[in-house]
ZADRENSE-494002 format. One record per atom (N, C-alpha, C): atom name; residue number from 1; chain; x, y, z. Coordinates in nm, 3 decimals, decimal comma. Layout:
<nodes>
 atom   n chain      xx      yy      zz
   CA NUM     A       X       Y       Z
...
</nodes>
This chain:
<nodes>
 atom   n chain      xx      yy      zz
    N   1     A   3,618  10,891   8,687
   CA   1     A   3,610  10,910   8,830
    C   1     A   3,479  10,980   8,863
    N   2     A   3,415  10,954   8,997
   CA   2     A   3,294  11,012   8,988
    C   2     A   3,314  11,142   9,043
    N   3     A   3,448  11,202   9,119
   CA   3     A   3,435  11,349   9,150
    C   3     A   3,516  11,415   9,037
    N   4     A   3,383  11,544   9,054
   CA   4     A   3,448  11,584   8,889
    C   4     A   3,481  11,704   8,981
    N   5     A   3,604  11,774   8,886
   CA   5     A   3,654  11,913   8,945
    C   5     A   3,623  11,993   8,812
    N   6     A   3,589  12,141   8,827
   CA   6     A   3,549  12,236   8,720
    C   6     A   3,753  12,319   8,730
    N   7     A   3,783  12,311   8,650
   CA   7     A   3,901  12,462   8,635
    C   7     A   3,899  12,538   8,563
    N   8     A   3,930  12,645   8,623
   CA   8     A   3,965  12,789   8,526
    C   8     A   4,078  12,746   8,429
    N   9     A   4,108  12,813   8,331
   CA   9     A   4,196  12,815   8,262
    C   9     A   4,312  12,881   8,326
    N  10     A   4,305  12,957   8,418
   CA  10     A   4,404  13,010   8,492
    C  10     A   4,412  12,940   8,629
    N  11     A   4,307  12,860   8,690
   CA  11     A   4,363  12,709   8,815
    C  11     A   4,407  12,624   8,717
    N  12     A   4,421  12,600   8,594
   CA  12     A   4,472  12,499   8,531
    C  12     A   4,629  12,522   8,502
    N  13     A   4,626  12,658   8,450
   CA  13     A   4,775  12,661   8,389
    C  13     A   4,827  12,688   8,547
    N  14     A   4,833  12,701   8,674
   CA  14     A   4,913  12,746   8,804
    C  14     A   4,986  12,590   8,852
    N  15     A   4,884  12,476   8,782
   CA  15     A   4,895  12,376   8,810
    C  15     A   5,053  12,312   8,758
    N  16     A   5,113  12,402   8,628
   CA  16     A   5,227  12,358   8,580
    C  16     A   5,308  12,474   8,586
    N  17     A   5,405  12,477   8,718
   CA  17     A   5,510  12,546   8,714
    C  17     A   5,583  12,604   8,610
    N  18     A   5,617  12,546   8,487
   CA  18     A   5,699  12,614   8,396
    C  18     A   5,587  12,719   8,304
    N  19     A   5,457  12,694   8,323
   CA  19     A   5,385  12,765   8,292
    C  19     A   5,350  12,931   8,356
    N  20     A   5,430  12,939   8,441
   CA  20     A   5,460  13,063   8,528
    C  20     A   5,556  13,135   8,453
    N  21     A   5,657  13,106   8,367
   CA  21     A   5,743  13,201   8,319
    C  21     A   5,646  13,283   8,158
    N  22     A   5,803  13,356   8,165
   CA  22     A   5,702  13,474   8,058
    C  22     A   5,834  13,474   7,957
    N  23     A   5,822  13,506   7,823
   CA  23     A   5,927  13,517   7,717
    C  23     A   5,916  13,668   7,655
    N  24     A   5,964  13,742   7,682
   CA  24     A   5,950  13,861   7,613
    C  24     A   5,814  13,963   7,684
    N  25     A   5,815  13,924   7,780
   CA  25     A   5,698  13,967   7,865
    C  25     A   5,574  13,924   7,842
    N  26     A   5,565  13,833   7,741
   CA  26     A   5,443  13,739   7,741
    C  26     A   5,441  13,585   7,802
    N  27     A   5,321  13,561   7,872
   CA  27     A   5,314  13,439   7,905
    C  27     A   5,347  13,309   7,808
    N  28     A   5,391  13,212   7,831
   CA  28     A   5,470  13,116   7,769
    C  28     A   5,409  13,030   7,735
    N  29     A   5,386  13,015   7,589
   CA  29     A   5,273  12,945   7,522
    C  29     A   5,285  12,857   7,432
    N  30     A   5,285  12,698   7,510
   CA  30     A   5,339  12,612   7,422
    C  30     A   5,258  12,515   7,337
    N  31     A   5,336  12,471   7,261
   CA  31     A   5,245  12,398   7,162
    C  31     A   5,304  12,257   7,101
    N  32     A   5,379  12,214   7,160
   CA  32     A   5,479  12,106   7,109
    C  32     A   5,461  11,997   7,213
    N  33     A   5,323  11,960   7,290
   CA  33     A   5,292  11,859   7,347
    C  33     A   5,315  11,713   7,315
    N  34     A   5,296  11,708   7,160
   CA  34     A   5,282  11,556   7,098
    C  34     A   5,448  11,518   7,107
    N  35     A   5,532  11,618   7,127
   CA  35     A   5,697  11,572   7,169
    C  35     A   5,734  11,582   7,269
    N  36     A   5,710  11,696   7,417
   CA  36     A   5,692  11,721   7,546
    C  36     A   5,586  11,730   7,587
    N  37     A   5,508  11,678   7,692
   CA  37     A   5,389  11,722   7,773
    C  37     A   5,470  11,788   7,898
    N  38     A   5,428  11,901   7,935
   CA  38     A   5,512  11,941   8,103
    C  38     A   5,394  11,827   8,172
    N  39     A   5,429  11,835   8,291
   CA  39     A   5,356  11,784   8,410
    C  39     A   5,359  11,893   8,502
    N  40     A   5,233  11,833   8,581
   CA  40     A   5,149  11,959   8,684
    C  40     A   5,248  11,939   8,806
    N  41     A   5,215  11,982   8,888
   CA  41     A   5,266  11,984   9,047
    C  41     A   5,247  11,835   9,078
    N  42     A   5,128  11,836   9,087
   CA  42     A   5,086  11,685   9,180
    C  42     A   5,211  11,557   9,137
    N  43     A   5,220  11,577   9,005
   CA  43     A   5,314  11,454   8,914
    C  43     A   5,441  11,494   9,029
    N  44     A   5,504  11,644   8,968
   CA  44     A   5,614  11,639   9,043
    C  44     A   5,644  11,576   9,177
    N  45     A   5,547  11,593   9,257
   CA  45     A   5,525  11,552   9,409
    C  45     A   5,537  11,418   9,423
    N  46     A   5,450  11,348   9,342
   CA  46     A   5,460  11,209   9,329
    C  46     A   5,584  11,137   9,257
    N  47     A   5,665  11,175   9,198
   CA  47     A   5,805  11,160   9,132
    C  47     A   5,871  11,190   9,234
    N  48     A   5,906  11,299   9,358
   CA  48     A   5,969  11,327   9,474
    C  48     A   5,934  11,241   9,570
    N  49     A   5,840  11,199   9,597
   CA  49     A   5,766  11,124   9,718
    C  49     A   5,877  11,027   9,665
    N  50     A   5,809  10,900   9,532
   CA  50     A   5,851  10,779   9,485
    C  50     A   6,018  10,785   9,547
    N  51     A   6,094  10,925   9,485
   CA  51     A   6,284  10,915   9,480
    C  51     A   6,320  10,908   9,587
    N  52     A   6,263  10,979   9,716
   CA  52     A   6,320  10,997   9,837
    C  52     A   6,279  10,925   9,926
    N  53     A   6,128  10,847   9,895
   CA  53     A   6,081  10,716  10,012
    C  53     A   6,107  10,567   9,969
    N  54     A   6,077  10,487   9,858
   CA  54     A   6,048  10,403   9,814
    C  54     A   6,131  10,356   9,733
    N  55     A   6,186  10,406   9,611
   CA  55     A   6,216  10,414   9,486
    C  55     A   6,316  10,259   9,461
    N  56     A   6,232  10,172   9,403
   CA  56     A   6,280  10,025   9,400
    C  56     A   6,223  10,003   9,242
    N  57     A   6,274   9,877   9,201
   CA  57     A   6,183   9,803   9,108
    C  57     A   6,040   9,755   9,130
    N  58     A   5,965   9,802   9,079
   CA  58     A   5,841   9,743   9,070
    C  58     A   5,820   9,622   9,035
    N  59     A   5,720   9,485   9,099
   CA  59     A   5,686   9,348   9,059
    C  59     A   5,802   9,285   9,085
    N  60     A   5,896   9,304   9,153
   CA  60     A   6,050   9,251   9,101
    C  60     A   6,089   9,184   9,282
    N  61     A   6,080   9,318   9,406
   CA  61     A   6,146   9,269   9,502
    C  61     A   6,011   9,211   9,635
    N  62     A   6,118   9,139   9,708
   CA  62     A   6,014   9,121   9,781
    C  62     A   6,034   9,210   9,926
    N  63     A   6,116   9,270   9,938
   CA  63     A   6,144   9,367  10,047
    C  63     A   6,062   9,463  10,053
    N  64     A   6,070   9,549  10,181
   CA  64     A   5,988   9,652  10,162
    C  64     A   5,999   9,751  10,109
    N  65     A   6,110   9,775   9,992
   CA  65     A   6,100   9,903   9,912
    C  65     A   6,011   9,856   9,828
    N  66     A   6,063   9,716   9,787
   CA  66     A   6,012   9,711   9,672
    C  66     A   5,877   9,670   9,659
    N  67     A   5,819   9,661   9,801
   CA  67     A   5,663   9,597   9,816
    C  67     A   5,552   9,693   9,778
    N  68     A   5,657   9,869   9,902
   CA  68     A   5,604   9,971   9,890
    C  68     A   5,534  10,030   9,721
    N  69     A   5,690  10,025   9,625
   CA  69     A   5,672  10,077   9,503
    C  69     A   5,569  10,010   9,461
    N  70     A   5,568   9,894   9,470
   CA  70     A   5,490   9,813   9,358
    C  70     A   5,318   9,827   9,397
    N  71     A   5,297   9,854   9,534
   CA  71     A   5,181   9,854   9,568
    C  71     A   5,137  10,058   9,515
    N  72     A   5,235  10,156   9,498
   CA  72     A   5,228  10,267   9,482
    C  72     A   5,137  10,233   9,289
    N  73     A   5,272  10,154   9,225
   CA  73     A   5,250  10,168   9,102
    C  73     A   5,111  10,096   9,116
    N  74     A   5,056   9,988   9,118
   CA  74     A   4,962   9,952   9,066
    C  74     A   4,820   9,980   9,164
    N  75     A   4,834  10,077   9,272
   CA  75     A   4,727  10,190   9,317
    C  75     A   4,712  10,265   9,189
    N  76     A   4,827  10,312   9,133
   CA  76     A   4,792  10,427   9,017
    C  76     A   4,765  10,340   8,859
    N  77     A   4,768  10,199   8,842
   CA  77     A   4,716  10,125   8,797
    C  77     A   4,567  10,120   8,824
    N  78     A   4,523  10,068   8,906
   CA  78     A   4,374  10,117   8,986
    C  78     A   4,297  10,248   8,889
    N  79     A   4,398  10,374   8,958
   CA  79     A   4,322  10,476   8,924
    C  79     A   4,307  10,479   8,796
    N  80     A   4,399  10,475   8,724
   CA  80     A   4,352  10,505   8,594
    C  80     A   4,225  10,419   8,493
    N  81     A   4,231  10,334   8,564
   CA  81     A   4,162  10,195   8,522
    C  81     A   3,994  10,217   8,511
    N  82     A   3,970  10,304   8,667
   CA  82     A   3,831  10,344   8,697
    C  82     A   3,851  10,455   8,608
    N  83     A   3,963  10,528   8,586
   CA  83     A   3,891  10,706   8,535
    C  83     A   3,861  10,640   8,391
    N  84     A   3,906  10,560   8,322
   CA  84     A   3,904  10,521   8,206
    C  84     A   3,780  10,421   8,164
    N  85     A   3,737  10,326   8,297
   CA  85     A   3,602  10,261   8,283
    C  85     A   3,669  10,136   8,219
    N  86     A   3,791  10,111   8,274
   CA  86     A   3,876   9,957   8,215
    C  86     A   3,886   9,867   8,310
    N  87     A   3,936   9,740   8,293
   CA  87     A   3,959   9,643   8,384
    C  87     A   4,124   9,716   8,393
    N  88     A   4,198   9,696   8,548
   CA  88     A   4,345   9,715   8,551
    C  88     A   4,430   9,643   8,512
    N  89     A   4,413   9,529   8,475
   CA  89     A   4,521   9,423   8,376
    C  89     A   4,517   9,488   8,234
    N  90     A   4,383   9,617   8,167
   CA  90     A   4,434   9,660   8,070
    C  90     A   4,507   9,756   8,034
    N  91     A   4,555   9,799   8,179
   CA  91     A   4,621   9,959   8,159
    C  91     A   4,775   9,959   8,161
    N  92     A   4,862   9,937   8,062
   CA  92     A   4,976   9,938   8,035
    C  92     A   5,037  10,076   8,056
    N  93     A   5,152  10,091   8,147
   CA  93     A   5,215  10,204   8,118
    C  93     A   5,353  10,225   8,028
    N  94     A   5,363  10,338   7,929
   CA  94     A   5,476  10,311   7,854
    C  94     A   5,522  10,511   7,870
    N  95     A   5,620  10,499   7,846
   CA  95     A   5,711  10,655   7,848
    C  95     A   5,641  10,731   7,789
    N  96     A   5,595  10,724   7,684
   CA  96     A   5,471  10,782   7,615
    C  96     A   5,406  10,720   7,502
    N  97     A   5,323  10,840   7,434
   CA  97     A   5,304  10,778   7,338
    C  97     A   5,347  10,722   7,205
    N  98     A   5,438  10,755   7,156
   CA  98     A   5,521  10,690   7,052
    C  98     A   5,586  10,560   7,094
    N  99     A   5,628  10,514   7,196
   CA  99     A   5,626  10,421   7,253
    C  99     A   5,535  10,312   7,328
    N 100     A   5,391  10,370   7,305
   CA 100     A   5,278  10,303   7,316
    C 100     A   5,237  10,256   7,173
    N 101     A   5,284  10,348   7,076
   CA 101     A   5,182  10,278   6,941
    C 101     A   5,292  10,159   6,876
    N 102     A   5,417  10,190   6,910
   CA 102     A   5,495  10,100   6,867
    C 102     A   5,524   9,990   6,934
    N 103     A   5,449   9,955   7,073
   CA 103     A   5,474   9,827   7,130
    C 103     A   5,285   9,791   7,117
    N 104     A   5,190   9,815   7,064
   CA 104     A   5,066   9,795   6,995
    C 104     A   5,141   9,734   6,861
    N 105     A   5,168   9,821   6,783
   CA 105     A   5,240   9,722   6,621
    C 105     A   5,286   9,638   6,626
    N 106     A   5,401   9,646   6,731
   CA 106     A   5,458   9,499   6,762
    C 106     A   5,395   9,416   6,813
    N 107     A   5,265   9,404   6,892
   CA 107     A   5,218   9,291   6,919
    C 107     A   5,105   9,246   6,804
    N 108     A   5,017   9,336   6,745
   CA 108     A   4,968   9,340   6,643
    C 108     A   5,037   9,237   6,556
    N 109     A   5,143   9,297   6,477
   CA 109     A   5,220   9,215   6,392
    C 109     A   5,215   9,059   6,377
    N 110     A   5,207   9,034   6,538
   CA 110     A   5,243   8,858   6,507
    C 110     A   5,129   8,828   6,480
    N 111     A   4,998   8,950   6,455
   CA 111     A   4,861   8,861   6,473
    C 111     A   4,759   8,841   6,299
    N 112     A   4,864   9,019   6,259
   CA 112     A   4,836   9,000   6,082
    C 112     A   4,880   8,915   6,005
    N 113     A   4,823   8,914   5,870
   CA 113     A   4,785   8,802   5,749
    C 113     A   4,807   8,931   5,644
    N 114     A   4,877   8,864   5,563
   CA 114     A   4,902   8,914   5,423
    C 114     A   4,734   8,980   5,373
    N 115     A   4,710   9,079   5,326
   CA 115     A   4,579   9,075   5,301
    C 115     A   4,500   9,206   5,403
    N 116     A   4,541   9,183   5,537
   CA 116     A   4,451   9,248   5,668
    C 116     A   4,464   9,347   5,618
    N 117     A   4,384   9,480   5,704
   CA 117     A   4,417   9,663   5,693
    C 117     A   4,381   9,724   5,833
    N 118     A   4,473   9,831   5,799
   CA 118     A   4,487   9,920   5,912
    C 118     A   4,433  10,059   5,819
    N 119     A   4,337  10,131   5,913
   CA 119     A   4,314  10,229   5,867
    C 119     A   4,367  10,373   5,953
    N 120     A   4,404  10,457   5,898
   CA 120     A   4,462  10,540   5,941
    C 120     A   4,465  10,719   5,879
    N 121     A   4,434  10,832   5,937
   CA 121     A   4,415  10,925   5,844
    C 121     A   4,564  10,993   5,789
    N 122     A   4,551  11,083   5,688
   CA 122     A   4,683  11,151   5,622
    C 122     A   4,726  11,244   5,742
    N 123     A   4,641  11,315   5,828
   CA 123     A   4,687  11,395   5,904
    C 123     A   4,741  11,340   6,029
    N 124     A   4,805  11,208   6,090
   CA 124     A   4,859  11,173   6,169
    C 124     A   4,994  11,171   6,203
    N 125     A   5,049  11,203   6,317
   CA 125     A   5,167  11,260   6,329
    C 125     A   5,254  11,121   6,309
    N 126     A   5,403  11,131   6,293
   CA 126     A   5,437  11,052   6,252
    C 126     A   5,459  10,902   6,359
    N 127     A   5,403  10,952   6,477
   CA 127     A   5,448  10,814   6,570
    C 127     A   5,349  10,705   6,548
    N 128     A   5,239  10,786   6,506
   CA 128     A   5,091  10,711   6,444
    C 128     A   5,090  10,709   6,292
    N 129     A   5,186  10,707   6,268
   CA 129     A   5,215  10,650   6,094
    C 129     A   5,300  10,599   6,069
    N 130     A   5,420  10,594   6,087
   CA 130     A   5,553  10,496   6,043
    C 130     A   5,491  10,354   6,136
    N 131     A   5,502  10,372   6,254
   CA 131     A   5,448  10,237   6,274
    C 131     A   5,343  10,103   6,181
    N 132     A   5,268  10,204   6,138
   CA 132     A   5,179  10,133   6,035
    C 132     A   5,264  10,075   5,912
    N 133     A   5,306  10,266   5,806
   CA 133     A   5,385  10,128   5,748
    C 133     A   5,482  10,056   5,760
    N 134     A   5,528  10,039   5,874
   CA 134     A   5,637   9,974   5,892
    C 134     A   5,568   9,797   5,874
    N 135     A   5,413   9,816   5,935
   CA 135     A   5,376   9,653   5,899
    C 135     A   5,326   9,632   5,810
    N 136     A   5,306   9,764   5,670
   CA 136     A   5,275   9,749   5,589
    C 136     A   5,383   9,654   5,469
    N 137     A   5,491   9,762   5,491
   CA 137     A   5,598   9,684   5,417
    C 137     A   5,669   9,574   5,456
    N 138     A   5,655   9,547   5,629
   CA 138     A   5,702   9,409   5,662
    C 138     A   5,606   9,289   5,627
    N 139     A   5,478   9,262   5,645
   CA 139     A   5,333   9,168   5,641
    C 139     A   5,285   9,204   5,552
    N 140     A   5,271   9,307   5,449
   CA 140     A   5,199   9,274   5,318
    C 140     A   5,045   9,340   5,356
    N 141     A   5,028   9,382   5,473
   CA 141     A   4,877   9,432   5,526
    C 141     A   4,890   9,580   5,421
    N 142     A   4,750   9,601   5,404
   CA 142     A   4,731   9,714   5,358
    C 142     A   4,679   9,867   5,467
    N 143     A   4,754   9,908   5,414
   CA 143     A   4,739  10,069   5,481
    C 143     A   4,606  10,171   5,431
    N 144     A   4,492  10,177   5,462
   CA 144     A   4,416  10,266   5,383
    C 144     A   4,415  10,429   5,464
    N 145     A   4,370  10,491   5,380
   CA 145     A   4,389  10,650   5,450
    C 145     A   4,289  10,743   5,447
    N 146     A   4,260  10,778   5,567
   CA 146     A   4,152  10,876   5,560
    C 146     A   4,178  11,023   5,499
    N 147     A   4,100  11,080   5,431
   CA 147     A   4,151  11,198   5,367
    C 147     A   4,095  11,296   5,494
    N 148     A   4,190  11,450   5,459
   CA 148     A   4,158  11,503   5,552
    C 148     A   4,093  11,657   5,485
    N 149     A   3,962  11,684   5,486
   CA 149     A   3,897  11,819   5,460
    C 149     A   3,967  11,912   5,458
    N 150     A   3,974  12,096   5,387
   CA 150     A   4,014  12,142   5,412
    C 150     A   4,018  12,248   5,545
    N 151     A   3,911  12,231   5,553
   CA 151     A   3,885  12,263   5,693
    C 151     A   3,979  12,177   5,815
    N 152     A   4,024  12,081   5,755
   CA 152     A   4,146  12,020   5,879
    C 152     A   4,057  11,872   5,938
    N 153     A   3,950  11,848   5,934
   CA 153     A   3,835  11,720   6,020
    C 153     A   3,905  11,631   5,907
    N 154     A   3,868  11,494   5,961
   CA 154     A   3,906  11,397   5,879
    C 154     A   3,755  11,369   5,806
    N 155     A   3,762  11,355   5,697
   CA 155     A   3,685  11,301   5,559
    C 155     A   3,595  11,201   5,604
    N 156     A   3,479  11,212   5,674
   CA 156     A   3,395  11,062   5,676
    C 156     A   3,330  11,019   5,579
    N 157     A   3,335  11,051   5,502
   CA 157     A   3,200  11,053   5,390
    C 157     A   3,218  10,929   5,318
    N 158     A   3,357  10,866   5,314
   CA 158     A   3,346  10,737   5,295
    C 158     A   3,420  10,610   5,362
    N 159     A   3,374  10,648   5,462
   CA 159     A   3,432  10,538   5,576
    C 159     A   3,411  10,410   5,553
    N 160     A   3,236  10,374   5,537
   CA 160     A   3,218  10,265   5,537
    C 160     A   3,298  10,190   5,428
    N 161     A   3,393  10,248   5,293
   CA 161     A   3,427  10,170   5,177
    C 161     A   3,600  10,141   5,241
    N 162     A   3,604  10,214   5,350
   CA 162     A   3,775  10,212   5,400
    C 162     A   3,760  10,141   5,497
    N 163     A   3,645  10,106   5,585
   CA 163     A   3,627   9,992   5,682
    C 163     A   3,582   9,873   5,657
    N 164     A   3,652   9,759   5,617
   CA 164     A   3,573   9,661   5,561
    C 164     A   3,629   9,568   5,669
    N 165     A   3,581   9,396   5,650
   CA 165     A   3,599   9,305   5,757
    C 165     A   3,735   9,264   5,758
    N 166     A   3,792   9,323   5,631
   CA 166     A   4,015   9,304   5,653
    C 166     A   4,053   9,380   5,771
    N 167     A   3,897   9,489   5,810
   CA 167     A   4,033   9,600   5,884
    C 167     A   4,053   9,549   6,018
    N 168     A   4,206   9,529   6,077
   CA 168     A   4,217   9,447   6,190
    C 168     A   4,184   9,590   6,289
    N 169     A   4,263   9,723   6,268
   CA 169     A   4,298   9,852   6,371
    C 169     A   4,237   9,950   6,298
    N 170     A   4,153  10,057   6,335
   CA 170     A   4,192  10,187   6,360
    C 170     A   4,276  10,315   6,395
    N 171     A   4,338  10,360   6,366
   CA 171     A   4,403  10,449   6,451
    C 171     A   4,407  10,578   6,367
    N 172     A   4,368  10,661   6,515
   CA 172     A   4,301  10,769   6,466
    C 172     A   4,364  10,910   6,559
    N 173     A   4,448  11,020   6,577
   CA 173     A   4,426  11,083   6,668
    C 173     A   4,279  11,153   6,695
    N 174     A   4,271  11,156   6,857
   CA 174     A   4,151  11,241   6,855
    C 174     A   4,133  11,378   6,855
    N 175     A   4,254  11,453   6,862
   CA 175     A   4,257  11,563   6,863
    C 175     A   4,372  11,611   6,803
    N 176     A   4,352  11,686   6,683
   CA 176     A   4,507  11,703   6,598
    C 176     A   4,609  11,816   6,693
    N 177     A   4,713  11,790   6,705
   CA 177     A   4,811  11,888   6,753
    C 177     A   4,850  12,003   6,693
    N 178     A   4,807  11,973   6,531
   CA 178     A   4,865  12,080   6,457
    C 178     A   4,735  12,161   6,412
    N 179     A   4,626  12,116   6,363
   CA 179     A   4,506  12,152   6,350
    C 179     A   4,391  12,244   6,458
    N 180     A   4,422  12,155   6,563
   CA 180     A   4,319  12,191   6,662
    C 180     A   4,192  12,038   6,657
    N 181     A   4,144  12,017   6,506
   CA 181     A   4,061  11,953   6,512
    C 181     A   4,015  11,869   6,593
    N 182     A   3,890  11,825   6,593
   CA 182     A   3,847  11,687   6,713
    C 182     A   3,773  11,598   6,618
    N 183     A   3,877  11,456   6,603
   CA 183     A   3,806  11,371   6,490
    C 183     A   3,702  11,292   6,586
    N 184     A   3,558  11,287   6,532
   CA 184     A   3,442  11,195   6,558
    C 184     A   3,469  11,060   6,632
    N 185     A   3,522  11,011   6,690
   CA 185     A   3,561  10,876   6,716
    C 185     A   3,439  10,823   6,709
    N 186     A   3,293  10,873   6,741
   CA 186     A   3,184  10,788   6,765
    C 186     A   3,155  10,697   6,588
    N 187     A   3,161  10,794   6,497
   CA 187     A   3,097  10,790   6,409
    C 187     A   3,250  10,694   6,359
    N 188     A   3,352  10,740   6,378
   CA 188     A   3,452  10,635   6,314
    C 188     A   3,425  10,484   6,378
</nodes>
């Protein structure tokens, strides 16, 4: 998007209500995103707006709830499309992400050959690893693995011998949940 907003770390966290409580008289400090993300205000608002004005099937009716929703959802199709620098026929929405990498495998799947590879590092959480081998042991594709430093970064030093013209995918987190790390995507 071209308007950029600067936040404090403290306009950021006001932005998520449950981020207001305190546990033991300390502020409440979570870390279990890759299984819950909270959502900010604005989400909430827009989840209230959708339940109490509109709230139809999307693509489905031709009435005006359902004209309303559908023109709501794929405005926010739109947006994400520009913040991302994509065409909007590529922006799929799914519940999250474990349910994004596993409807990627599944379409993947019908497209591998005994032989192909997916590369993938050791430090990936498991929604970005069972999926893999799951088409490892179904298709016969090979799984290769990035090692991960002790410092926590993933291992580039020999990429080019783990990227060869079998490899159909990448998948990489970019930012470990458990680490902190920020893997290179440029250089991967």
């Amino acid at each position: 998007m071209s308007d950029s907003i600067t936040w404090s770390p403290e306009d950021l966290r006001r932005q998520f209500p449950i981020l207001q409580r305190e546990i033991n008289g300390q502020p409440l400090c979570y870390l279990d995103n890759a299984a819950t993300t909270f959502s900010p205000v604005c989400v909430h608002s827009a989840v209230a707006d959708y339940e109490t004005h509109y709230r139809s099937n999307v693509q489905r009716g031709v009435y005006q709830l359902g004209a309303e929703a559908t023109e709501a959802y794929e405005g926010a199709r739109t947006s994400v499309a520009k913040y991302l620098n994509a065409a909007a026929q590529e922006i799929i929405f799914t519940s999250g992400t474990t349910a994004a990498v596993n409807l990627v495998a599944s379409g993947l799947a019908q497209t591998l050959r005994e032989g192909d590879e997916i590369v993938v590092s050791v430090a990936e959480h498991h929604s970005n690893f069972v999926p893999w081998q799951r088409l490892r042991d179904e298709h016969g594709i090979q799984m290769k693995l990035i090692p991960v430093l002790a410092s926590g970064s993933l291992d580039l030093d020999h990429l080019d011998q783990l990227i060869t013209e079998r490899c159909r995918l990448v998948a990489v987190s970019h930012v470990s949940n458990v680490t902190g790390s920020i893997s290179d995507l440029e250089a991967i």
